[in-house]
BATIGU-335389 format. One record per residue (C-alpha): residue number from 1; x, y, z. Coordinates in Angstrom, 2 decimals. Layout:
N
<seq: NUM	px: X	py: Y	pz: Z>
...
This chain:
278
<seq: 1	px: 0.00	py: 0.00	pz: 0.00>
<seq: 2	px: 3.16	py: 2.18	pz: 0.88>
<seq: 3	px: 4.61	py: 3.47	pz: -2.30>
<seq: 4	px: 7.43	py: 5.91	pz: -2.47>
<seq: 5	px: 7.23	py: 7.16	pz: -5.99>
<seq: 6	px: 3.19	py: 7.55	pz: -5.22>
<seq: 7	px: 3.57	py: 9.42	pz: -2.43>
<seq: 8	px: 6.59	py: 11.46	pz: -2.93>
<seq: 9	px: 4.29	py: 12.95	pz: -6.19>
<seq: 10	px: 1.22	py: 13.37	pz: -3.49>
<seq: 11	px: 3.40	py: 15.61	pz: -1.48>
<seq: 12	px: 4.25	py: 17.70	pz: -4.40>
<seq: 13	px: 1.00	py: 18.12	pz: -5.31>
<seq: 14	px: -0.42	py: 18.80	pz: -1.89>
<seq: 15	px: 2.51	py: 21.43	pz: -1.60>
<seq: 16	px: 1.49	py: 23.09	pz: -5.00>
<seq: 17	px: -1.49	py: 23.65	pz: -3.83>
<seq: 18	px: -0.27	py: 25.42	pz: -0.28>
<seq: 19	px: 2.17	py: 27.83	pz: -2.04>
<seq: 20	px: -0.69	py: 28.69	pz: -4.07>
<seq: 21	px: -2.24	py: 30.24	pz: -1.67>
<seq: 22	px: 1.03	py: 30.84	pz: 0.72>
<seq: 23	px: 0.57	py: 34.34	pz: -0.44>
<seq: 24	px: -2.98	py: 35.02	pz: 0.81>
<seq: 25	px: -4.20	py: 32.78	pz: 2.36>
<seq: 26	px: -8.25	py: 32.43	pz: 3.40>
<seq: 27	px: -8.42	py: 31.87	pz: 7.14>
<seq: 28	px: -10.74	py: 30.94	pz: 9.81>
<seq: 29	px: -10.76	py: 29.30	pz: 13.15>
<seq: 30	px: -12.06	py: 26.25	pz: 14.76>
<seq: 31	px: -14.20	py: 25.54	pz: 17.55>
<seq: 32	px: -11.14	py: 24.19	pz: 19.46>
<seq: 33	px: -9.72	py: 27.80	pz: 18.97>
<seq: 34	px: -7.00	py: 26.51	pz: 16.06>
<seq: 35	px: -6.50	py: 28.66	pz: 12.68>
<seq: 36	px: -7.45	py: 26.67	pz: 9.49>
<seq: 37	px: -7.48	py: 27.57	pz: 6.00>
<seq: 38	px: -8.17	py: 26.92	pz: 2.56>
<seq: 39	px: -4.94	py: 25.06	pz: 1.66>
<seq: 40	px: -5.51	py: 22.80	pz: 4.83>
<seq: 41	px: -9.25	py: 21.98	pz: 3.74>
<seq: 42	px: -8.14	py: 21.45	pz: -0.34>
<seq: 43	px: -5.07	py: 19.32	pz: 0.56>
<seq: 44	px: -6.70	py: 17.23	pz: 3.00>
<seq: 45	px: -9.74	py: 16.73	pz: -0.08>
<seq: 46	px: -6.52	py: 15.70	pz: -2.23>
<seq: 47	px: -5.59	py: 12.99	pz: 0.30>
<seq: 48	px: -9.32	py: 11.66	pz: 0.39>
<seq: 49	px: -9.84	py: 11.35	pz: -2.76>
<seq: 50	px: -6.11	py: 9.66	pz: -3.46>
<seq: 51	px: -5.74	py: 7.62	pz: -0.56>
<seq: 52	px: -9.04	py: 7.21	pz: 1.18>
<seq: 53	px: -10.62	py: 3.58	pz: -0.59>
<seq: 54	px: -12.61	py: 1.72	pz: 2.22>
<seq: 55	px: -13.84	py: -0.40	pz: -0.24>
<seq: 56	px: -9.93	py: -2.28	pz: -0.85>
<seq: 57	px: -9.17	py: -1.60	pz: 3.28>
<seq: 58	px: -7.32	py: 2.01	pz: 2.73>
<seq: 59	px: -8.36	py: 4.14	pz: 5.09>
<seq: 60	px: -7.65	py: 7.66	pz: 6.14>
<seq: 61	px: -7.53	py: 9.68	pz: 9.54>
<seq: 62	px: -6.42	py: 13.25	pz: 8.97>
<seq: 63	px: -6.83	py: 16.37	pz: 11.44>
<seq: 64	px: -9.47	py: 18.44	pz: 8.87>
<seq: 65	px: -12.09	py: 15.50	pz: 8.46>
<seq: 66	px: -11.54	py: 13.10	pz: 11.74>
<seq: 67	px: -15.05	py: 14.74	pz: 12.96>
<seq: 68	px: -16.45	py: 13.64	pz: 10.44>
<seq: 69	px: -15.34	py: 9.75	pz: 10.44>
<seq: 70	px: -17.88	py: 7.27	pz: 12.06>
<seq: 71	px: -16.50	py: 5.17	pz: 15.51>
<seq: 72	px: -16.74	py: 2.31	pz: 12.62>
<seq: 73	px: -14.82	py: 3.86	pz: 10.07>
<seq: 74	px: -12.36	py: 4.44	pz: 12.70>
<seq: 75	px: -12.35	py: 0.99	pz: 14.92>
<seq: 76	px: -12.20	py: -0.64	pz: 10.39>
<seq: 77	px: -9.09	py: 1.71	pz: 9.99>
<seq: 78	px: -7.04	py: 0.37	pz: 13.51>
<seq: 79	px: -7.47	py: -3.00	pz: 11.29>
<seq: 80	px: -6.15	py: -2.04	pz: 7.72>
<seq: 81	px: -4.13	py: -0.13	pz: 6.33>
<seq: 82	px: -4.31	py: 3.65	pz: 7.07>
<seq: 83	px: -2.67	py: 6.93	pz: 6.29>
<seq: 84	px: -2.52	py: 9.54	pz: 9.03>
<seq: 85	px: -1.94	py: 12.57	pz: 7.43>
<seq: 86	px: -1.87	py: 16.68	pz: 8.37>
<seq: 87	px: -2.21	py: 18.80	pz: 5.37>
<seq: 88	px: -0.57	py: 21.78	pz: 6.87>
<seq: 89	px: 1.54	py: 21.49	pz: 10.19>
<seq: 90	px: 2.41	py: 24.28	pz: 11.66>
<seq: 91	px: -1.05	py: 26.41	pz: 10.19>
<seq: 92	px: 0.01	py: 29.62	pz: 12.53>
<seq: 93	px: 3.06	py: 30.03	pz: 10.89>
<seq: 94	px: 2.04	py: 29.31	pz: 7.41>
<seq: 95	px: -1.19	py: 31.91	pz: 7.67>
<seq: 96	px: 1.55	py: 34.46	pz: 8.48>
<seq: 97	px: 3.52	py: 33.47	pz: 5.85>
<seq: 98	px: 6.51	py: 31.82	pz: 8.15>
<seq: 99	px: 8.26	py: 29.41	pz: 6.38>
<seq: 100	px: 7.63	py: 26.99	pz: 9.49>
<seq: 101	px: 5.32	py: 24.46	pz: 8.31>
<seq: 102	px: 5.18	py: 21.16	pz: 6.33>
<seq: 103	px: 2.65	py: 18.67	pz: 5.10>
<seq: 104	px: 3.04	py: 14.62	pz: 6.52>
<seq: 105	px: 1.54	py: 11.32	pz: 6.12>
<seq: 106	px: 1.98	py: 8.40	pz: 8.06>
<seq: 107	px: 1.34	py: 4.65	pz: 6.99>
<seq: 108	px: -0.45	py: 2.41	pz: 9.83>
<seq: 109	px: -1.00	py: -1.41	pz: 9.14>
<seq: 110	px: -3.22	py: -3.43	pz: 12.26>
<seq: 111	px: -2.61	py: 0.48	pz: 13.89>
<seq: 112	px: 0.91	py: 0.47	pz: 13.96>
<seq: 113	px: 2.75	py: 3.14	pz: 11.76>
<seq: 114	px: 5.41	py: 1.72	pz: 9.89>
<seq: 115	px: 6.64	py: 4.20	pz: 6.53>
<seq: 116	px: 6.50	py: 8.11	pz: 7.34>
<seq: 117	px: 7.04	py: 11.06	pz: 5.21>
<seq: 118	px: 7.13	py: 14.94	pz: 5.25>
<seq: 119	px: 7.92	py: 17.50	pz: 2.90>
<seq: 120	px: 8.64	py: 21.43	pz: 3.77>
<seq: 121	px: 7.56	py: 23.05	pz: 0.15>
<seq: 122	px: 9.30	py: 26.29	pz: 1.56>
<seq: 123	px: 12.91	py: 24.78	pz: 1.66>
<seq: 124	px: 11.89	py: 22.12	pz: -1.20>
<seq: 125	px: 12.71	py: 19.04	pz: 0.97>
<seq: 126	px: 11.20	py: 15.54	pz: 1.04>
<seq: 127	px: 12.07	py: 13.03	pz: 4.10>
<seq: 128	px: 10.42	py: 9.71	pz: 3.38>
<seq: 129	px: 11.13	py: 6.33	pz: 4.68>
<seq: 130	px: 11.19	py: 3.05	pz: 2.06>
<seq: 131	px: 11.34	py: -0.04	pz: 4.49>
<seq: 132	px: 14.78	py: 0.28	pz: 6.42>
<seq: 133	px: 15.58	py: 2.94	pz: 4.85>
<seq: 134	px: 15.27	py: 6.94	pz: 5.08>
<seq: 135	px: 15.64	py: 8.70	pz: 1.89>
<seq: 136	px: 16.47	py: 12.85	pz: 1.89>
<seq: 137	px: 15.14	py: 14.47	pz: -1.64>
<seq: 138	px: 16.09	py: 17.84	pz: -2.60>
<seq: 139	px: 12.63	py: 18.65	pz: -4.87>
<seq: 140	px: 14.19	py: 20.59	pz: -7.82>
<seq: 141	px: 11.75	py: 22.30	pz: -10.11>
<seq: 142	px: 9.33	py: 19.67	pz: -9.51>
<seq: 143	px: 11.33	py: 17.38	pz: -11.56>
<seq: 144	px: 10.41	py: 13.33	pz: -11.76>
<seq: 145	px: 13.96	py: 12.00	pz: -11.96>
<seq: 146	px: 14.76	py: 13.25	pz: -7.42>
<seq: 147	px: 17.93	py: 12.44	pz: -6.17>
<seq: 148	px: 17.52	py: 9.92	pz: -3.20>
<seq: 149	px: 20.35	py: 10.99	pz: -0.63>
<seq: 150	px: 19.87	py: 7.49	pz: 2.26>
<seq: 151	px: 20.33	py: 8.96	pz: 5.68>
<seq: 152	px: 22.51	py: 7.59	pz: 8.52>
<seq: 153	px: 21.95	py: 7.44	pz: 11.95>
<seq: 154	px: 24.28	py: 9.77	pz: 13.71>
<seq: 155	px: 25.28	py: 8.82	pz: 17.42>
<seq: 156	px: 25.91	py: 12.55	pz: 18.54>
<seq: 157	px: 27.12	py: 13.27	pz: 22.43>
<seq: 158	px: 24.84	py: 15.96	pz: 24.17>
<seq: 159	px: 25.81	py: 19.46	pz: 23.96>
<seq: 160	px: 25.32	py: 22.87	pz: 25.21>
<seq: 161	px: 25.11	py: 24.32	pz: 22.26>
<seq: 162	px: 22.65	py: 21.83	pz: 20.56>
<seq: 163	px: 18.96	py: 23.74	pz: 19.33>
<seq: 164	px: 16.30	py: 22.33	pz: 21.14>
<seq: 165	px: 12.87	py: 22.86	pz: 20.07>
<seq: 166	px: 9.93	py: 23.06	pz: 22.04>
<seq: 167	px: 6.29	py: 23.69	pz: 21.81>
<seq: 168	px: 4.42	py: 26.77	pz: 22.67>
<seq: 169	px: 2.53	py: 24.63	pz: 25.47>
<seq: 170	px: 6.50	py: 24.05	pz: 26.87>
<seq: 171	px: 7.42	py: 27.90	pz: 26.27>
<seq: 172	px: 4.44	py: 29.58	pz: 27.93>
<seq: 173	px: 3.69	py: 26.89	pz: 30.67>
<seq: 174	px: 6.51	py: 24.91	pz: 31.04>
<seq: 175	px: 10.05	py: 25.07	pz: 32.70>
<seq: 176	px: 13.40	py: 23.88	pz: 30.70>
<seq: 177	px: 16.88	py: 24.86	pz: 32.67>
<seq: 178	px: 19.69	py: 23.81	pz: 30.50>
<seq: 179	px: 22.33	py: 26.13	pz: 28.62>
<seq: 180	px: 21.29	py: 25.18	pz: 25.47>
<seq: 181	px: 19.17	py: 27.67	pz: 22.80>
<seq: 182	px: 16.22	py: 26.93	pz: 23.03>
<seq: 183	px: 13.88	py: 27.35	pz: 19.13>
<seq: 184	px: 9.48	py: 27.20	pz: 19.63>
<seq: 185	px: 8.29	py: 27.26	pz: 15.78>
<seq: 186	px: 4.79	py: 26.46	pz: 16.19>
<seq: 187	px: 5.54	py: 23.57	pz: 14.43>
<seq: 188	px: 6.02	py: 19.67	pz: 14.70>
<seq: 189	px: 6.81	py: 18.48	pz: 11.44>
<seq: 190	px: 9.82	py: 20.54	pz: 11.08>
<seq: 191	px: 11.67	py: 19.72	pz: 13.86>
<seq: 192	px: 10.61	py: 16.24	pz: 13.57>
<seq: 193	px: 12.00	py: 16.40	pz: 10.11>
<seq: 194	px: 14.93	py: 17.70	pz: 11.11>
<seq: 195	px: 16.14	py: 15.68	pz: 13.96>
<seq: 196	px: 16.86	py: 12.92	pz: 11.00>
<seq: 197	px: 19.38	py: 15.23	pz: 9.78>
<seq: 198	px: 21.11	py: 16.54	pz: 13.05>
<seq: 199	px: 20.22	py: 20.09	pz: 12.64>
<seq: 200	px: 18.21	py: 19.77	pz: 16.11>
<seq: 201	px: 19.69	py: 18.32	pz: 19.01>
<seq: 202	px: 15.83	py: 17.22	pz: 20.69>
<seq: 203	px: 12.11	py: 18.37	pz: 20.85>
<seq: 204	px: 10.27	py: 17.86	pz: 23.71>
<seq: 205	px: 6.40	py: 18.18	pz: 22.61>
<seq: 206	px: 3.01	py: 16.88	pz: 23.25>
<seq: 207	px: 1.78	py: 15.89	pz: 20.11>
<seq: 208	px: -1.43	py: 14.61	pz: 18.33>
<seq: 209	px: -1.51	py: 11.57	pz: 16.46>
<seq: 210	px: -1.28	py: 13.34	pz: 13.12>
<seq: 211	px: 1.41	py: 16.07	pz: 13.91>
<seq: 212	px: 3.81	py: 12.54	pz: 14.51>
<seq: 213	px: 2.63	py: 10.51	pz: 12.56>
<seq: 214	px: 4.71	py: 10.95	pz: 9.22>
<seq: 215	px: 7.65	py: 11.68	pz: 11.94>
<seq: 216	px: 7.88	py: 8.59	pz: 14.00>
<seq: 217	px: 8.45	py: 6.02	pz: 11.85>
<seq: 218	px: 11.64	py: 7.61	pz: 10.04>
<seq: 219	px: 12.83	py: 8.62	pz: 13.68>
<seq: 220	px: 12.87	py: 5.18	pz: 14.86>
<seq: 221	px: 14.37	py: 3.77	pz: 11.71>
<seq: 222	px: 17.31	py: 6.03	pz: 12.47>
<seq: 223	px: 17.21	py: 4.78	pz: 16.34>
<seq: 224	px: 16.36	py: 8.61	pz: 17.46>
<seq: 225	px: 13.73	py: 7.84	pz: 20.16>
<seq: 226	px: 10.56	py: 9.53	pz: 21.47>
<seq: 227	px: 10.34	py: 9.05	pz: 25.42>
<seq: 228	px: 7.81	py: 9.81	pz: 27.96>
<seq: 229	px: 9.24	py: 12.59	pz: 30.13>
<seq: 230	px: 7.31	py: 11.61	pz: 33.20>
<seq: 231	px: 7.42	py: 7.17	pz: 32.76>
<seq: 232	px: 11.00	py: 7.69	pz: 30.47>
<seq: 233	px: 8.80	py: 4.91	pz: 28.27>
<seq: 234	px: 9.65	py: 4.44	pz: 24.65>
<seq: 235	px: 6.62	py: 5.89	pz: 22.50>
<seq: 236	px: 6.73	py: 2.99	pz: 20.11>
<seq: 237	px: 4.58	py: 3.27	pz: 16.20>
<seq: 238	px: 1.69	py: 1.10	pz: 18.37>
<seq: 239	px: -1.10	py: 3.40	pz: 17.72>
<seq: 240	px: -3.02	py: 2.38	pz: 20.72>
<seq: 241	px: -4.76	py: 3.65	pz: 24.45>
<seq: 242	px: -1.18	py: 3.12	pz: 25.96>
<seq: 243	px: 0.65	py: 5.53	pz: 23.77>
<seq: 244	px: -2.83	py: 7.92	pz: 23.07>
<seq: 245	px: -6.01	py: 8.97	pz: 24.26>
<seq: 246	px: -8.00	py: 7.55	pz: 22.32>
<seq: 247	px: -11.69	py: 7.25	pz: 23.91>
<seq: 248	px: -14.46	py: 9.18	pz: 21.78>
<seq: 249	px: -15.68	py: 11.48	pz: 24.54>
<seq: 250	px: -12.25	py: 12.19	pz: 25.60>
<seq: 251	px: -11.34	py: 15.91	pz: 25.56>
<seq: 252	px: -7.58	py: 15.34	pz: 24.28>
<seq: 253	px: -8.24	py: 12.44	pz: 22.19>
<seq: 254	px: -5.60	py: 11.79	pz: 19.65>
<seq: 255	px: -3.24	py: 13.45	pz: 21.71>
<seq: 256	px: -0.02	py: 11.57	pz: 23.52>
<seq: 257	px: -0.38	py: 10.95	pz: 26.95>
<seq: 258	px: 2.28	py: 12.77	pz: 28.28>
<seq: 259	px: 5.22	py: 15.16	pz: 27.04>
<seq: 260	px: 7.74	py: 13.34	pz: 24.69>
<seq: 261	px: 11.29	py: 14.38	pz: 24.59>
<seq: 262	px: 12.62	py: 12.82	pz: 20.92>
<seq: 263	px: 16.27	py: 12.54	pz: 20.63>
<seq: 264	px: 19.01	py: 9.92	pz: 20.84>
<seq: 265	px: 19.56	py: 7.95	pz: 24.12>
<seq: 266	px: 22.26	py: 9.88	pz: 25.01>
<seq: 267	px: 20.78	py: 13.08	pz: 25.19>
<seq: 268	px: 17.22	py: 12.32	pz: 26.13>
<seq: 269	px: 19.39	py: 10.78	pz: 29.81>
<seq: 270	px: 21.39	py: 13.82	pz: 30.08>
<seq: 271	px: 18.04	py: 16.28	pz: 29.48>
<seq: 272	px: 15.23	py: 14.73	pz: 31.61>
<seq: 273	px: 16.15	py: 15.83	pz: 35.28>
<seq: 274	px: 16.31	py: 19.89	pz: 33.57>
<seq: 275	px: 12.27	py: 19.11	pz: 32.09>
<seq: 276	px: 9.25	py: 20.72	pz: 34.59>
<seq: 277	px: 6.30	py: 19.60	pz: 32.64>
<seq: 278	px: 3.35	py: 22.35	pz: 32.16>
């Protein structure tokens, strides 16, 4: 169901359609107080129609339609294959023309995510994973023949000097005493994105399902871990009640149960004890 050529083209697409409007875009806000706008609402209709087919077992959960989905449609997509996708991460940023924001999709099979991507149309670059492997593409002029650069895992000793990102929730709320600067993007794609590539040294976040989703599974194939600040737990790609809230009447459903610091070992250890959770 996971194909890399398929997808990769999806993403350009989808981010065609955000620079379109990247300009101007139409905005308005939701009843949980969130911005949304018109690229958000087209992209995530681009993603339906390409990738949502109940009818074969695709299925897809995405942050501008889940409200719409049916407990069935849901419970059916835990059991086949789904994509978990956000059509603009990072929506603040983007609406104020900020060149913080990306679009991902995640691949679940029996509600486990297994193949992530994300692309950032701003800088023109395309993480996606392709079994055990994590592929870096430089989109040039939207051209069909990409360059597929294989990323390493990097085993990098904590620093003082390392960028951490964190969210707003962390900024206004929370408490973080370490030496290091310190980068809150209202965005979780980005940093995600760019933990695979060393240019942040750890995010600590509290995420929903579909802000991670296209994240997790290239972080893990790189051995760059998400763990619970308050258990230290590995968030593994399970997408179940032990990792999420995932009860219908809950008020944070489809968020993570706790704050997630996502970094190597190494510096996760050396960062928890500095952490005072919101």
């Amino acid at each position: 169901m996971w194909n890399t050529k398929e997808i990769i083209e999806i993403l350009i697409e989808a981010g065609n359609i955000a620079l379109h409007y990247y300009q101007n875009p139409s905005c308005s806000v939701k009843r949980d107080g969130s911005i949304v706008t018109n690229a958000d609402c087209e992209i995530e209709n681009l993603f339906a129609q390409l990738l949502d087919k109940p009818e074969v077992g695709k299925f897809l959960i995405g942050e501008e339609t889940i409200q719409y989905k049916s407990n069935d449609y849901i419970q059916n997509s835990f059991k086949n294959s789904m994509f978990v996708v956000d059509p603009i991460d990072g929506t603040v940023s983007y609406a104020n023309h900020l060149p913080n924001w990306g679009i991902s999709i995640g691949y679940s099979e029996n509600a486990n995510l297994i193949e992530g991507a994300i692309y950032l149309p701003v800088t023109r670059e395309i993480f996606i994973s392709d079994g055990n492997n994590v592929y870096f593409i430089n989109v040039k002029d939207n051209a069909k023949n990409h360059e597929f650069l294989i990323l390493k895992e990097y085993t990098r000793e904590s620093s003082s000097t390392g960028l951490i990102a964190i969210t707003q929730d962390m900024s206004k709320k929370g408490k973080f005493h370490v030496e290091n600067p310190v980068h809150t993007i209202c965005c979780a794609v980005m940093p995600l994105a760019y933990l695979l590539v060393d240019r942040y040294h750890a995010y600590i976040a509290n995420l929903k399902l579909w802000d991670l989703a296209g994240g997790l599974p290239m972080l893990q194939k790189l051995n760059i871990v998400g763990r619970f600040v308050g258990s230290r737990r590995v968030l593994d790609t399970q997408i179940n009640s032990k990792n999420y809230f995932l009860d219908s009447d809950h008020s944070q459903r489809w968020k993570i149960r706790d704050h997630v610091i996502f970094a190597s070992s190494k510096i996760a250890d050396n960062f928890f004890q500095y952490i005072e959770l919101p």
